[in-house]
C-alpha angles and dihedrals in degrees: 000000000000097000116028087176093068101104114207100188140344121298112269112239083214120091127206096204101190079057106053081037088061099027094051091041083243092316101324077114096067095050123111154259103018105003094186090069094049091054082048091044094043088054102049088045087065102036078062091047099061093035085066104030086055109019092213124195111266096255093041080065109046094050095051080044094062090032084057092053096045087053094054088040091061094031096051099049098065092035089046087053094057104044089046082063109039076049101054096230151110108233104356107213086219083065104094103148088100085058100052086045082052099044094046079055099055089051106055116118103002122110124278106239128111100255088059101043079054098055094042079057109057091035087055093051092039101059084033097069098027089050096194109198123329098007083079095049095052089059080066090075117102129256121341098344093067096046085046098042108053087058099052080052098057095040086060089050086051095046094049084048092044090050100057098050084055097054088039100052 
């Protein structure tokens, strides 16, 4: 959210693992500085990955792509809101699975090679850290959902952008 500094409580001494390991996109998450590019990072990475290991058709792709980024959606949400708890915080910066969901987002339908994935990735982090309405607004939500759900937001701004550099160059 705006401030992942704004503790709400003190930190748990419990731990959910499958959670932080979610949450933190099995410790992306922890690294520093700028964890939310290395979860960005860490998605488009293996988003590469699978486009050249399997050397899907374009729509095949683009749909598991999608179908990726759904998953991590419904699966960080739970996982940020306990880690945001256990936390004590807000919106914990180790916390990157919104930006993988978003990233995954940002990716979807444009073409797998590596000057693309780049500029999904600037766009993504781009719209990610200025949050242009209402981008802004979605990190309101409560929970998980609004740590989830601004990123998604801004993986859907980043797509659109990303699309229409495609169809103009």
């Amino acid at each position: 959210m705006a401030n992942s500094n704004v503790q709400i409580h003190p930190p748990s001494e419990k731990k959910t693992l499958w959670a932080w390991l979610i949450g933190t996109f099995f410790g992306a998450g922890l690294l520093k500085p700028g964890p939310g590019t290395y979860g960005s990072i860490s998605a488009v990475l293996l988003w590469f990955a699978a486009a050249r290991i399997l050397h899907p058709a374009p729509l095949p792709f683009a749909i598991g792509t999608a179908l990726a980024a759904v998953i991590a959606t419904l699966i960080g949400i739970p996982a940020a809101t306990i880690v945001a708890r256990e936390s004590g915080r807000e919106d914990p910066g180790h916390v990157v699975i919104d930006e993988v969901a978003g990233q995954l987002i940002a990716l979807i339908a444009i073409p797998a090679d590596w000057q693309h994935a780049a500029i999904s990735l600037v766009l993504f982090r781009a719209f990610d850290i200025l949050k242009p309405p209402p981008i802004r607004q979605l990190e309101r939500l409560h929970g998980g959902t609004g740590i989830m759900l601004d990123d998604v937001g801004a993986g859907l701004f980043a797509l659109a952008v990303a699309q229409l550099i495609h169809l103009r160059f």
